[in-house]
C-alpha positions as CSV (number, residue, x, y, z in Angstrom):
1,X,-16.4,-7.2,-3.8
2,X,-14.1,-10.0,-4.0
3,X,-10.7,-9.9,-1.3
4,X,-7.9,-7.4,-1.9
5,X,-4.7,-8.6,-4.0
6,X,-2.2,-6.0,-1.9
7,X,-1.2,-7.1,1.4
8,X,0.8,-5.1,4.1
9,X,4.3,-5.0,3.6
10,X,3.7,-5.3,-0.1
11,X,5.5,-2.8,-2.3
12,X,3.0,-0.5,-4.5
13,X,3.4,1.9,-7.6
14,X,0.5,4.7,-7.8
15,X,-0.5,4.5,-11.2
16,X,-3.6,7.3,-10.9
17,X,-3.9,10.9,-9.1
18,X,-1.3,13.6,-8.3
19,X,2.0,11.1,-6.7
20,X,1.4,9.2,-10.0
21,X,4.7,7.1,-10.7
22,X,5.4,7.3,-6.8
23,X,6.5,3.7,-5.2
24,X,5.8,2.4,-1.4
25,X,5.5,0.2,1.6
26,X,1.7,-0.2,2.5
27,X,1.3,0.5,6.1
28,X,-2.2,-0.4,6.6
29,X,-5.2,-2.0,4.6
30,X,-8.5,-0.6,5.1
31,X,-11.2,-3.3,3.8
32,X,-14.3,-2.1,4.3
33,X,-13.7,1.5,2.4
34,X,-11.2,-0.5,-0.3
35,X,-8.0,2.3,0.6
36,X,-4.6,1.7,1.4
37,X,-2.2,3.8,3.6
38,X,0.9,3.9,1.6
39,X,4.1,5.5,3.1
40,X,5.5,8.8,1.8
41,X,2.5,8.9,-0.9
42,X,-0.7,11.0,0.2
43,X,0.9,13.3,2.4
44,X,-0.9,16.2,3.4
45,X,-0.2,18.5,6.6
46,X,-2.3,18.2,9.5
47,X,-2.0,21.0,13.0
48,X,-1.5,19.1,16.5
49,X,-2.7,20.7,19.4
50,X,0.2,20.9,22.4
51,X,-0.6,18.5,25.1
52,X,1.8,19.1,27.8
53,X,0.8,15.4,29.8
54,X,1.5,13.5,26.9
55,X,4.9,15.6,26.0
56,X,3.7,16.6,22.6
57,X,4.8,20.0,21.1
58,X,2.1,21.7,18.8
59,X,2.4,22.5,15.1
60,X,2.3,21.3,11.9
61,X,2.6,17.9,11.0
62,X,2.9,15.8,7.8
63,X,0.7,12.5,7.9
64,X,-0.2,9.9,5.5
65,X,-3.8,10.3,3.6
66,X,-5.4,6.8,2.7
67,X,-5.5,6.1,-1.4
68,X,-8.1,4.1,-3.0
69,X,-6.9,1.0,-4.0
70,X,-7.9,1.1,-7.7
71,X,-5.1,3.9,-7.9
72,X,-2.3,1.8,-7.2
73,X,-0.7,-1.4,-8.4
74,X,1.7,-4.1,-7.3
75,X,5.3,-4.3,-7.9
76,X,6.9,-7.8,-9.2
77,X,11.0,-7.7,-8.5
78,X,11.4,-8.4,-11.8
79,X,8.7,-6.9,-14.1
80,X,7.9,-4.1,-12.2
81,X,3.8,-2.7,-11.7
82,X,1.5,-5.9,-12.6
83,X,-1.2,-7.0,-12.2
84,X,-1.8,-10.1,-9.8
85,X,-3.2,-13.4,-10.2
86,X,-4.0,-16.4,-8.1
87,X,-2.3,-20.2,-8.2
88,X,-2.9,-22.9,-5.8
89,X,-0.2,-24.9,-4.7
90,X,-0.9,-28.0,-2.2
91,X,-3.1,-26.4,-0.3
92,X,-2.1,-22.7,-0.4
93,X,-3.5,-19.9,-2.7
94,X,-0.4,-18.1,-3.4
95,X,-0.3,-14.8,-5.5
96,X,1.7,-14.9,-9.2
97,X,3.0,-12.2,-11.2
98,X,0.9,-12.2,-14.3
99,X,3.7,-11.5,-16.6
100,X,6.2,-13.9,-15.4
101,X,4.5,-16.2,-13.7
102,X,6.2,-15.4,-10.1
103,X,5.1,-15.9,-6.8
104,X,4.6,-12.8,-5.3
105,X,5.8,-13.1,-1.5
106,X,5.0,-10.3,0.7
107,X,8.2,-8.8,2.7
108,X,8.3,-9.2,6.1
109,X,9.4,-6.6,8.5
């Protein structure tokens, strides 16, 4: 499979599955299994054991699952969910908005 179009950092709209319409910030990119963890989208609750040496208090927690990256789309500022395509310029491969022709610059934290 060719490289992934979605960086970290980049904002995402979930455009398949049951947070359908749901926008955020990708946390993490997982390559080889072609997901994304996307914050506040996925959630499911997980228990924690108490560990009393590391100071952490058992219950229930809520945690990010990973979502396949066919699911979700990128956001352009101005368009909204596109899809991405690929301009060189000088000797950089930038990513473009494919319905206004914007480059698509990933924010940093």
């Amino acid at each position: 499979m060719a490289g992934m179009n979605i960086h970290r950092n980049d904002l995402v709209e979930v455009i398949a599955g049951k947070d359908k319409g749901k926008r955020g910030r990708v946390l993490r990119v997982i390559t080889k299994d072609n997901r994304l963890l996307v914050e506040h989208v996925m959630v499911v609750k997980k228990t924690i054991k108490p560990n009393p040496q590391r100071n952490i208090k058992g219950g229930i927690a809520d945690q990010e699952n990973p979502i396949q990256v066919s699911n979700v789309m990128l956001v352009c500022n101005s368009c909204g969910p596109v899809r991405v395509g690929h301009q060189v310029e000088g000797d950089r491969k930038i990513r473009v908005c494919r319905k206004c022709g914007q480059a698509i610059v990933t924010k940093q934290k």
